[in-house]
Every structure is written in C-alpha cells, then in structure tokens.
C-alpha positions in Angstrom: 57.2 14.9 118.7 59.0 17.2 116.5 58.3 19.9 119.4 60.3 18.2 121.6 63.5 17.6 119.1 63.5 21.3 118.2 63.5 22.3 122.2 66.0 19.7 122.7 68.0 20.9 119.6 67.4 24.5 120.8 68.7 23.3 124.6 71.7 22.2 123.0 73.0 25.3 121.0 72.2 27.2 124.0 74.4 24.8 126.4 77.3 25.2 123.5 77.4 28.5 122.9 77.8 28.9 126.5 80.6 26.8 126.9 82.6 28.6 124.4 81.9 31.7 126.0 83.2 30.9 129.0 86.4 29.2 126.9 86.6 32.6 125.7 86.2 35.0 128.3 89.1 32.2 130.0 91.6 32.8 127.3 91.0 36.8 127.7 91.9 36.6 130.9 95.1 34.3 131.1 96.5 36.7 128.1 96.3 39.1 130.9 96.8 37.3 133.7 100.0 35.4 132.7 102.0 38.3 131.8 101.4 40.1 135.3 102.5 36.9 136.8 105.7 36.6 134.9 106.9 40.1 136.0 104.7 40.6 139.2 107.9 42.9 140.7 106.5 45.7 137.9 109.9 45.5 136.2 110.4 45.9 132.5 110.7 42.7 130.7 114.0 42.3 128.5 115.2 39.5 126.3 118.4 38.5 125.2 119.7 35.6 123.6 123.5 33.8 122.9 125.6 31.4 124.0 125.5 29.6 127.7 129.1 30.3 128.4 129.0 28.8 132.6 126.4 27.2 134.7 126.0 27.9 138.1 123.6 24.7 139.1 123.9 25.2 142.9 122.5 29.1 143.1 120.5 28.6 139.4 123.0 31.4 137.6 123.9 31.0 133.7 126.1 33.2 132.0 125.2 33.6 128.4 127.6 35.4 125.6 126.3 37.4 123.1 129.2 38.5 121.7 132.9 39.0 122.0 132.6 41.4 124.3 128.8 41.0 125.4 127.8 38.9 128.2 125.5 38.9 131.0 124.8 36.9 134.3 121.3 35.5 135.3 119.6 34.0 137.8 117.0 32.1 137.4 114.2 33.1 139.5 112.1 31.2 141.7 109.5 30.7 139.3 111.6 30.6 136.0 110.8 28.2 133.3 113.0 26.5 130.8 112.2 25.6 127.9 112.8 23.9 124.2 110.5 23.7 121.2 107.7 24.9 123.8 108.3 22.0 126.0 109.6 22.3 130.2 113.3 21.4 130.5 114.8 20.8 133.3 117.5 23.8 134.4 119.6 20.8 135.1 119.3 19.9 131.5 121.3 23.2 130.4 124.7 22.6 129.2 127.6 24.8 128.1 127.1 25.7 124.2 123.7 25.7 124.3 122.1 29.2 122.3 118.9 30.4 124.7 116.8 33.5 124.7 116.1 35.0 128.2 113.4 37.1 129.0 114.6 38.8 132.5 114.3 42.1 134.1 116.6 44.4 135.7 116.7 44.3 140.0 117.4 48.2 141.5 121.0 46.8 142.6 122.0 46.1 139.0 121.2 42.3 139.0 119.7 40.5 136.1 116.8 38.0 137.0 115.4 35.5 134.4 112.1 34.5 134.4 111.9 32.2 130.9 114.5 31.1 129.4 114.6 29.4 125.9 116.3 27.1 124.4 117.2 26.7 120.8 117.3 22.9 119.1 120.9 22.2 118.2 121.9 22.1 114.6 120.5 19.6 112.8 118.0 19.1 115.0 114.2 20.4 114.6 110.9 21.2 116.9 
C-alpha cells in the first residue's frame, strides 16, 4: 500500500515539473518571438510620446505633438495595437487631447509607421 502512494506521489511531481517546463521554455520563446513580430520589416523600433493633435480615422493616421515645435505623423500599421492601462482600445476610441506613447519605426521613404501605441489615463483617472 504505501508502495503504491509513493509511485503515485512520485508520478505526480514528475507530471508537474513537466508542465512547468514546458510553461517555461513557452515564455522563453514568446519573449523572442513577439518582438520579431512587432517589427518583422527589421526596422529599428522608436518611441515617442505627446499629445494627439488630429486623427485621421479613414487611412488610421494620428498626429501627435510633442512640443511646440515637435510633431510627427503616424500610421497605424496593419497590425498595430492600442492600448490603455494594458488593456486593447479601439483606434476608434482615440480622441484629440489624448497623451500616447508610440512605438513605430522609420519606412526608407521617410514615413513613420506605428506598431503600439499607448495610451495614458486622463488626469484624475488611474489604471
């Protein structure tokens, strides 16, 4: 009796410790993975962040201000996400005065293309 209980209790590390193996070799991989995804063109990443200034909803271009006299045009790629407080927006859900972050990258013909783009929570509000 006790045999069997210490083969069964054995069987069960064994099963476990497999499992989070594989959970771990998973997580090594997607930290990998997802970044070549994100900028599969080999581009540099960039980021910047200020003010959505216009929205272009039609053709998925924002302009955001960073300054007085700093501002850039994006489009949104195919793939882009939006988010807030680590949740999916809707692009549609971007309005004029909201502060994002962009990560994009730089197009040979001087274009800016966004792949995530952030959204900060307005004042007052919190995550």
């Amino acid at each position: 009796m006790f045999d069997r209980r210490l083969i069964r209790e054995k069987r069960s590390a064994s099963l476990l410790g497999g499992i989070l193996t594989g959970v771990l070799a998973m997580l090594f991989v997607m930290a990998f993975a997802f970044p070549a995804f994100a900028f599969s063109t080999g581009a540099t990443p960039f980021s910047y962040s200020g003010k959505v200034v216009a929205i272009d909803n039609a053709d998925r271009i924002v302009t955001v201000q960073a300054g007085p006299n700093d501002q850039q045009i994006f489009r949104m790629s195919d793939h882009a996400t939006v988010s807030k407080c680590g949740k999916l927006e809707s692009f549609g859900n971007l309005k004029i005065g909201d502060n994002v972050t962009i990560a994009y990258y730089e197009t040979g013909d001087n274009n800016f293309v966004a792949n995530d783009m952030s959204l900060s929570p307005s004042m007052g509000q919190h995550c």
